[in-house]
C-alpha positions as CSV (number, residue, x, y, z in Angstrom):
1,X,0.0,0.0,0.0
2,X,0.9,3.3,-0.7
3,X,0.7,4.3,3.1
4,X,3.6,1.9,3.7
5,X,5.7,3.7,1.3
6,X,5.9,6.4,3.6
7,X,7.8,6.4,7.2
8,X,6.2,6.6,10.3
9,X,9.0,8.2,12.7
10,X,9.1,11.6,14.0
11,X,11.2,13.0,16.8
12,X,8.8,15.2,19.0
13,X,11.5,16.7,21.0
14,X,13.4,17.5,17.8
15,X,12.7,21.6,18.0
16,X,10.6,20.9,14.2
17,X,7.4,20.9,13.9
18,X,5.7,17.7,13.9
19,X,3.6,18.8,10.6
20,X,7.1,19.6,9.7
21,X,8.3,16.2,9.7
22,X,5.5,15.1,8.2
23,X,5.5,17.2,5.5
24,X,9.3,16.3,5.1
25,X,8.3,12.5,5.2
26,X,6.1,13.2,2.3
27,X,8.7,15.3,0.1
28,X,11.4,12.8,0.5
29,X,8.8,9.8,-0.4
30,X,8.0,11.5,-3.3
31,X,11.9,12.5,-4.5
32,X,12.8,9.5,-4.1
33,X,9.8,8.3,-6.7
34,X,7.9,6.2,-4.5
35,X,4.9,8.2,-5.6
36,X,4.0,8.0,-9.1
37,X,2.5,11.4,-10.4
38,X,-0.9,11.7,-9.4
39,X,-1.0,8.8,-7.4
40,X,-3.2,9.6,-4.1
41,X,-1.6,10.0,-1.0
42,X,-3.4,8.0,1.9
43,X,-6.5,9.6,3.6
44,X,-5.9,12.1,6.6
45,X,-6.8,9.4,9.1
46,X,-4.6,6.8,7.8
47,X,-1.6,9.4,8.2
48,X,-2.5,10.7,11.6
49,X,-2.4,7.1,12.9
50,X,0.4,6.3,11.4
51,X,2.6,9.2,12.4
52,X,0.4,9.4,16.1
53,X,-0.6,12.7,15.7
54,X,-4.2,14.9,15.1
55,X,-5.5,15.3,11.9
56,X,-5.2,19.1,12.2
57,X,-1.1,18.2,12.2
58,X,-1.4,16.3,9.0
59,X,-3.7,19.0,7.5
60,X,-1.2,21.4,8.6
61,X,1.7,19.2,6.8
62,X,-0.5,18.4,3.4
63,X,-1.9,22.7,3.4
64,X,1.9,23.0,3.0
65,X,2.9,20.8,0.3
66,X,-0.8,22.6,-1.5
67,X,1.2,25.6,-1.2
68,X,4.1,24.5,-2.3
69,X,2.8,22.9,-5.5
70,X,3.1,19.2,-4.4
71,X,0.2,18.0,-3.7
72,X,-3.1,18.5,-5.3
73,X,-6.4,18.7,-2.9
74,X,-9.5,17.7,-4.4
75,X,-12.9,18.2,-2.4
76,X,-14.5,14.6,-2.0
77,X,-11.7,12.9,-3.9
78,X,-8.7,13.6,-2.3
79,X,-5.2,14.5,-2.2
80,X,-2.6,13.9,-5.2
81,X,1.0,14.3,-6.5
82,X,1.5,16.6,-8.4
83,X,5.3,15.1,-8.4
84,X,7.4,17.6,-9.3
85,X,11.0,16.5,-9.0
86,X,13.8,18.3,-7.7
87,X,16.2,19.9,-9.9
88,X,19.5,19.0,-9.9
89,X,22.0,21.7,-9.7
90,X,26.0,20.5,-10.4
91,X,28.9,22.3,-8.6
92,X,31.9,21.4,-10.1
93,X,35.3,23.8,-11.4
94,X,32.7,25.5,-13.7
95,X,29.2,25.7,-11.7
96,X,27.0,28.4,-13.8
97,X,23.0,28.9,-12.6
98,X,21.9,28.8,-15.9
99,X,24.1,25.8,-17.8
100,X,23.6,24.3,-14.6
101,X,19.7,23.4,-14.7
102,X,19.7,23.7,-18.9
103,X,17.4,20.7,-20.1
104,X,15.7,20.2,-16.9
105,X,14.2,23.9,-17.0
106,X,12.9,26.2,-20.2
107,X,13.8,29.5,-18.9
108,X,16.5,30.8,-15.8
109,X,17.5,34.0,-14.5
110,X,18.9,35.6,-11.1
111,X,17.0,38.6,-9.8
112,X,19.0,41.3,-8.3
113,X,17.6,42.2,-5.1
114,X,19.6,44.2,-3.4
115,X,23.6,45.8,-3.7
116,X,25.5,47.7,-1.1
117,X,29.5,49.0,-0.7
118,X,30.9,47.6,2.3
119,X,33.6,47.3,4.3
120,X,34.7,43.6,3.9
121,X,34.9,41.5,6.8
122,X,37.7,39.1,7.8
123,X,36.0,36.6,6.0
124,X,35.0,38.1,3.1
125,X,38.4,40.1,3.0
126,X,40.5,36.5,3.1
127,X,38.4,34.8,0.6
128,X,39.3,37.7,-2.1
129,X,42.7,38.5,-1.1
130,X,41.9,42.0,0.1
131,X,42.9,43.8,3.4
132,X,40.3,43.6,5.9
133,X,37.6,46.9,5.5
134,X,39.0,47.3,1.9
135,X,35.2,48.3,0.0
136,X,33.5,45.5,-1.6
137,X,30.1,45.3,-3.4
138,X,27.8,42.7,-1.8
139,X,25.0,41.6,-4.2
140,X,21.6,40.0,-3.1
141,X,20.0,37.4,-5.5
142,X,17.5,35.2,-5.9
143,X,17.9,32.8,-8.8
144,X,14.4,31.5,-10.9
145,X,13.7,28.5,-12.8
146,X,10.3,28.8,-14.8
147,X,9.1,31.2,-12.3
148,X,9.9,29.7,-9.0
149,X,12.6,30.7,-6.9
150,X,15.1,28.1,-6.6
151,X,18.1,30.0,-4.9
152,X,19.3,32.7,-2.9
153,X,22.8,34.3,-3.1
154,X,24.6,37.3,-1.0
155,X,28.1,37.7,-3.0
156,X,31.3,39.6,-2.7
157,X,33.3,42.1,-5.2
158,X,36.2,43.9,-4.6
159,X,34.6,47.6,-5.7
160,X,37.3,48.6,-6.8
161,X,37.9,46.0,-9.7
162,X,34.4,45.4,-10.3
163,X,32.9,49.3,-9.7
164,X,29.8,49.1,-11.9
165,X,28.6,45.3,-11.9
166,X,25.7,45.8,-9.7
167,X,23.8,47.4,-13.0
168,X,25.6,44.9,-15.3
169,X,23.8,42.1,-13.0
170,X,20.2,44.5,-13.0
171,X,20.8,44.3,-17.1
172,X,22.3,41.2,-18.0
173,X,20.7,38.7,-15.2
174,X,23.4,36.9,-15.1
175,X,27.3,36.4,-13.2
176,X,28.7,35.3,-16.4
177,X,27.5,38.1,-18.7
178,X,28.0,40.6,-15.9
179,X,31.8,39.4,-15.5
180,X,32.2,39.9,-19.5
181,X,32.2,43.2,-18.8
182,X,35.0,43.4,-16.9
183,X,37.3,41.1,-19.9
184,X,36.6,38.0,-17.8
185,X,35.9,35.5,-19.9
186,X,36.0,32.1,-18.2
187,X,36.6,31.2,-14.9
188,X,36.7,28.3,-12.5
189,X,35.6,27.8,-8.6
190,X,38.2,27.4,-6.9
191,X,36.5,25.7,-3.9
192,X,32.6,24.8,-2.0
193,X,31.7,24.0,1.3
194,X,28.8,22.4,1.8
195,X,26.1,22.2,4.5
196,X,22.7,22.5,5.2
197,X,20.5,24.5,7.9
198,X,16.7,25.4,8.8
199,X,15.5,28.5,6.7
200,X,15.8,31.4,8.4
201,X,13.2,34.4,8.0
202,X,14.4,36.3,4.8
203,X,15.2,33.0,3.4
204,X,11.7,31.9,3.8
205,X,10.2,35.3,2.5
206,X,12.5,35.4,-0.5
207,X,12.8,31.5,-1.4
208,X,8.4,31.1,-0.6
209,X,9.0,28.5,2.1
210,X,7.4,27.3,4.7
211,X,8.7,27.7,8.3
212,X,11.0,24.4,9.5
213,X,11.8,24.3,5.9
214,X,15.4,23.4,5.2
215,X,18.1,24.7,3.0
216,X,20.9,23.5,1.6
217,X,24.1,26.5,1.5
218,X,27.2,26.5,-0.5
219,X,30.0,29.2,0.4
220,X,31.9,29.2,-2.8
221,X,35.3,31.4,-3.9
222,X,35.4,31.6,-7.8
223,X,39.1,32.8,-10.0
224,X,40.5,33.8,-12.8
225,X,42.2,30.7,-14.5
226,X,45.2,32.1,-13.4
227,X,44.0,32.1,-9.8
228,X,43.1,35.2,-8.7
229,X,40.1,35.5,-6.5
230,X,37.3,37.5,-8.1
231,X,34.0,36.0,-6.3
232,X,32.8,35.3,-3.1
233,X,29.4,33.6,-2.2
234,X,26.8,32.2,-0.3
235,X,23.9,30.6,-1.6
236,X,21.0,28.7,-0.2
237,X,19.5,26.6,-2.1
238,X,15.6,25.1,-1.0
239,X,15.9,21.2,-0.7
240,X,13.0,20.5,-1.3
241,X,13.6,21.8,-4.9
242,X,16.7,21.6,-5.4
243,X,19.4,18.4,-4.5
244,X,23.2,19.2,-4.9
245,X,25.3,17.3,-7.4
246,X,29.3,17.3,-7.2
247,X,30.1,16.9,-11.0
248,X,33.6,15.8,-11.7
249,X,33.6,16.2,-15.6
250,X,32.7,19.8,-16.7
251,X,32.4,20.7,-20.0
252,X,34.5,24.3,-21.5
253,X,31.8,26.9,-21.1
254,X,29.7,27.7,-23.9
């Protein structure tokens, strides 16, 4: 039975919400393709005795995954997948937003949200080579894949080097394009670190979450190919959209 596709443990002294879990139970079930698209998910009751809560906490989990675009709730009939599968987004030496989810989307962009001159931090400042309070251009982004936000980005420019690409990402949408401008024409990342975290509140404003919803963050330094540090990053990337894949053969950029 479909009911027995799904697991039946939650930790109620986790600090998640128990329609969180739930709701988490149900997104991983269906990633993982144990739900074929529209196949109906099992009836409130059956899920609230499974998991040993109310049915207002599975309610709670299913509104969610409504929200989301998940599920499908039909009055007298039910509720459905809608099965939409998470994108899969490589990092490798070349990781580009829009090569990056080419074929599995029909149109990308990044949004610039916000920009700002600032004094870099110790962090910042190391991962660009720059003396610490040297003035760098921190960008706010949120990348789109056929109109849903899939990603959110705060990154690093030393302003003096890169005076100006604020409007070139406003214009052109894009890191790539906007490092064109400034007669870089390729470039690799140089290293990632990976981990995940629960959304925090901009993150679920921007990315259209829903609170206990996770995200997965990559803190990323992009060079020149003859190593000089141009980029520094974080992104956070929803996971239940999104899954992460380290690519080890990347192709020349296009």
């Amino acid at each position: 039975m479909i009911a027995q596709q799904l697991a039946s443990s939650i930790e109620r002294r986790s600090g998640v919400s128990l329609w969180r879990q739930i709701a988490d139970q149900i997104l991983h079930a269906i990633a993982i393709g144990d739900f074929a698209e529209n196949a109906a998910l099992p009836p409130e009751m059956a899920l609230a005795e499974r998991y040993g809560v109310n049915r207002h906490t599975v309610r709670s989990a299913i509104a969610a995954l409504v929200q989301d675009g998940v599920l499908r709730a039909e009055q007298g009939r039910g509720t459905f997948v809608l099965s939409r599968k998470r994108l899969s987004y490589p990092i490798g030496a070349r990781t580009r937003f829009s090569t990056g989810l080419q074929g599995q989307t029909s149109e990308r962009h990044i949004l610039l949200l916000a920009s700002t001159v600032e004094p870099a931090s110790r962090r910042v400042a190391e991962a660009l080579g720059l003396a610490r309070g040297a003035d760098v251009i921190r960008l706010e982004t949120r990348g789109e894949a056929d109109g849903r936000p899939v990603s959110r980005a705060t990154a690093w420019f030393d302003a003096q080097r890169f005076a100006g690409i604020d409007a070139a990402m406003a214009e052109t949408g894009s890191v790539t394009a906007s490092l064109k401008r400034f007669a870089i024409n390729d470039y690799l990342r140089q290293s990632t670190v990976l981990s995940a975290r629960h959304a925090d509140a901009a993150d679920l404003a921007d990315l259209d979450l829903q609170p206990g919803a996770i995200v997965l963050v990559t803190v990323a330094v992009n060079v020149t190919l003859d190593g000089q540090p141009i980029q520094f990053s974080e992104s956070r990337f929803p996971a239940e959209r999104v899954e992460l894949r380290l690519s080890a053969n990347d192709q020349a950029m296009p």
